[in-house]
C-alpha positions as CSV (number, residue, x, y, z in Angstrom):
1,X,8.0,-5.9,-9.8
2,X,9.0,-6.7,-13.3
3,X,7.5,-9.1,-14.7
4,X,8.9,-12.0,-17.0
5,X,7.0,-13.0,-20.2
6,X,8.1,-16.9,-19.9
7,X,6.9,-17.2,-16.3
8,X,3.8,-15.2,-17.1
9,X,3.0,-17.8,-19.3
10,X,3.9,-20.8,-17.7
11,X,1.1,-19.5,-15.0
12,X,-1.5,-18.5,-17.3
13,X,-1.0,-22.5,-18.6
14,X,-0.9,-23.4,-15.0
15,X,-4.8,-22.6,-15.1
16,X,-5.0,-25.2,-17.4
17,X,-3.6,-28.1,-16.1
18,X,-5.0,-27.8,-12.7
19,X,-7.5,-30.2,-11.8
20,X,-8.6,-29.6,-8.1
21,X,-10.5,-31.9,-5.7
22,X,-13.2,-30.0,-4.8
23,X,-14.4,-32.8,-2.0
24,X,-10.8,-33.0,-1.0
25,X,-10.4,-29.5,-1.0
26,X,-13.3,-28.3,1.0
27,X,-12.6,-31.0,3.2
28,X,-9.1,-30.0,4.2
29,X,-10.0,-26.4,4.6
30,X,-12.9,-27.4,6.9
31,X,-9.9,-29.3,9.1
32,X,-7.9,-26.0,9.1
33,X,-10.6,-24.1,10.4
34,X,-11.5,-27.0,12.9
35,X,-8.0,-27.9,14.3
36,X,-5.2,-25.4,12.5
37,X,-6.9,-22.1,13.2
38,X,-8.2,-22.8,17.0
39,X,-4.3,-24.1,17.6
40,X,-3.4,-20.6,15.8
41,X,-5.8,-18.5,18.0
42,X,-4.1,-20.0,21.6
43,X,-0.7,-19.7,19.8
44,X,-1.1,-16.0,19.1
45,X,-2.6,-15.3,22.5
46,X,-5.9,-13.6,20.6
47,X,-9.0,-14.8,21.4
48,X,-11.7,-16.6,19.2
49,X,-12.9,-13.4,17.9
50,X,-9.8,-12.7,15.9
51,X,-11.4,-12.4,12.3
52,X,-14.5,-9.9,13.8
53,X,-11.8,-7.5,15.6
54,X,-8.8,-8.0,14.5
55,X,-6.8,-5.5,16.3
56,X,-4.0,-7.1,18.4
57,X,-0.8,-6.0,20.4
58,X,2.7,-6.9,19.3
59,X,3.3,-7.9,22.6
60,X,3.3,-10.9,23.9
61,X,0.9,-11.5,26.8
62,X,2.4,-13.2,29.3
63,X,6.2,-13.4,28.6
64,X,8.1,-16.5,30.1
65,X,11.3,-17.0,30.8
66,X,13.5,-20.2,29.7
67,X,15.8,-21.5,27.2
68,X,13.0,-21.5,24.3
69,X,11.5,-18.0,25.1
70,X,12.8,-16.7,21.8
71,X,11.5,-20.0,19.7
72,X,7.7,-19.4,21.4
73,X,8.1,-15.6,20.5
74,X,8.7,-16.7,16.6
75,X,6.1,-18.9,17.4
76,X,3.7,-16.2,18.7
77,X,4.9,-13.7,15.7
78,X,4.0,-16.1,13.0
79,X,0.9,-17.3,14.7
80,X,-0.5,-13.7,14.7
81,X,0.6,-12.9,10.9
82,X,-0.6,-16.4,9.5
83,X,-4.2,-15.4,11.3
84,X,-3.9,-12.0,9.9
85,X,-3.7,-13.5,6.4
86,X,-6.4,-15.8,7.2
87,X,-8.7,-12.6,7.4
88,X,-7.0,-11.4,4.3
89,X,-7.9,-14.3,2.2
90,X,-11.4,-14.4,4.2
91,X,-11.9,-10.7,3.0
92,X,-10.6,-11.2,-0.7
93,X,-13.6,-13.9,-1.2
94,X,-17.1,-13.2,-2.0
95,X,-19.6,-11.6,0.1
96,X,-21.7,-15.0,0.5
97,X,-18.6,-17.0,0.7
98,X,-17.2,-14.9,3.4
99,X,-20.2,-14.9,5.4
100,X,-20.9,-18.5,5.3
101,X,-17.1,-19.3,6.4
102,X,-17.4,-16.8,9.3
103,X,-20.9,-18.5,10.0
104,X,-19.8,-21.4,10.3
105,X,-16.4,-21.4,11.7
106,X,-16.3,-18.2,14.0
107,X,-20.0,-17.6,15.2
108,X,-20.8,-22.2,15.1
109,X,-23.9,-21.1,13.3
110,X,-26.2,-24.4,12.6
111,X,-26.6,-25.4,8.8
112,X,-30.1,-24.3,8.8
113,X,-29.8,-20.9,11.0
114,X,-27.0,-20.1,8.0
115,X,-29.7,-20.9,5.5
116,X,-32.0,-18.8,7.3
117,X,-29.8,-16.3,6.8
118,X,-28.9,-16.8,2.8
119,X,-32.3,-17.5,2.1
120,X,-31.7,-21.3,0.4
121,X,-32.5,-24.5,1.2
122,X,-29.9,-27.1,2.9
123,X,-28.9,-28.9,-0.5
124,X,-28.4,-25.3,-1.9
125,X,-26.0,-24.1,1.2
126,X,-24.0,-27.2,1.5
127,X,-23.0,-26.4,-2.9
128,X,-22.4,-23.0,-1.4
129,X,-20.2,-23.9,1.4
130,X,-18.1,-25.9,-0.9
131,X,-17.6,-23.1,-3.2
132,X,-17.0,-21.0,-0.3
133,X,-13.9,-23.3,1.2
134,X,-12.6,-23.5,-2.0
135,X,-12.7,-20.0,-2.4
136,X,-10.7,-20.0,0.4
137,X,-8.2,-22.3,-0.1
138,X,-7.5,-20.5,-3.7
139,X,-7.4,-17.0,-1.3
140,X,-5.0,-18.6,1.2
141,X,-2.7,-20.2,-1.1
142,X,-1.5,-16.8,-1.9
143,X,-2.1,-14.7,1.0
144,X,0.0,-17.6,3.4
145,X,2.9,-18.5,1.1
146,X,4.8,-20.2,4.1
147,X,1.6,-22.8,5.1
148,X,0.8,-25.9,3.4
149,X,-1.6,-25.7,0.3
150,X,-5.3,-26.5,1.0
151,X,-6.1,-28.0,-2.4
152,X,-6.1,-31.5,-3.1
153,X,-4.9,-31.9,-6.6
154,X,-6.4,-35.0,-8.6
């Protein structure tokens, strides 16, 4: 990829000018992981432990026959690859940040059983978890080009 000096720089100012809801932020990726990425999981035909194993068949699993079956196969197709980029942003994140987001949205860990595990009290994790979804958001943003943005821009 060649790059082009002007555009290099108009993202290097980008940094600059970005001023990001962290709440808002945090807040959308926590919907996404509650309502987007269960929807995902029973689109794709994977089950909830996608992120742990994430080894899947092209195939569809039960093919069915109408006038949409090719619109439910594009369906199923980017369903699987917009969950394989979830684990891509997931693994491009911090250790901590990673873990707490699998924690909490895969294994339904309890605040404090995810505290037990970090070592830290509850004020501590909930600053943590927030750093970790916007982690994630920053991740996905570039991993997922075709979804909607996760940030909340002020």
């Amino acid at each position: 990829m060649k790059f082009d000096m002007e555009t290099a720089e108009d993202f290097a100012n980008w940094f600059e000018g970005v001023d990001v809801d962290l709440v808002e932020t945090s807040a959308k990726v926590r919907k996404f992981f509650k309502q987007d990425y269960p929807k995902l999981l029973r689109v794709a035909g994977v089950g909830d432990s996608f992120i742990k194993a994430p080894v899947m068949s092209d195939e569809p699993k039960a093919p069915s026959f109408g006038n949409q079956l090719e619109e439910r196969i594009v369906k199923q197709v980017y369903a699987k690859e917009t969950l394989e980029r979830v684990g891509k942003a997931l693994n491009a994140l911090r250790d901590e940040s990673k873990q707490i987001l699998i924690a909490v949205y895969v294994d339904d860990l309890s605040a404090w059983e995810i505290c037990e595990r970090l070592g830290c009290e509850k004020a501590q994790y909930h600053i943590k978890k927030r750093k970790a979804e916007n982690e994630f958001a920053d991740s996905f943003e570039t991993c997922c080009p075709w979804w909607k943005d996760l940030h909340k821009y002020k």
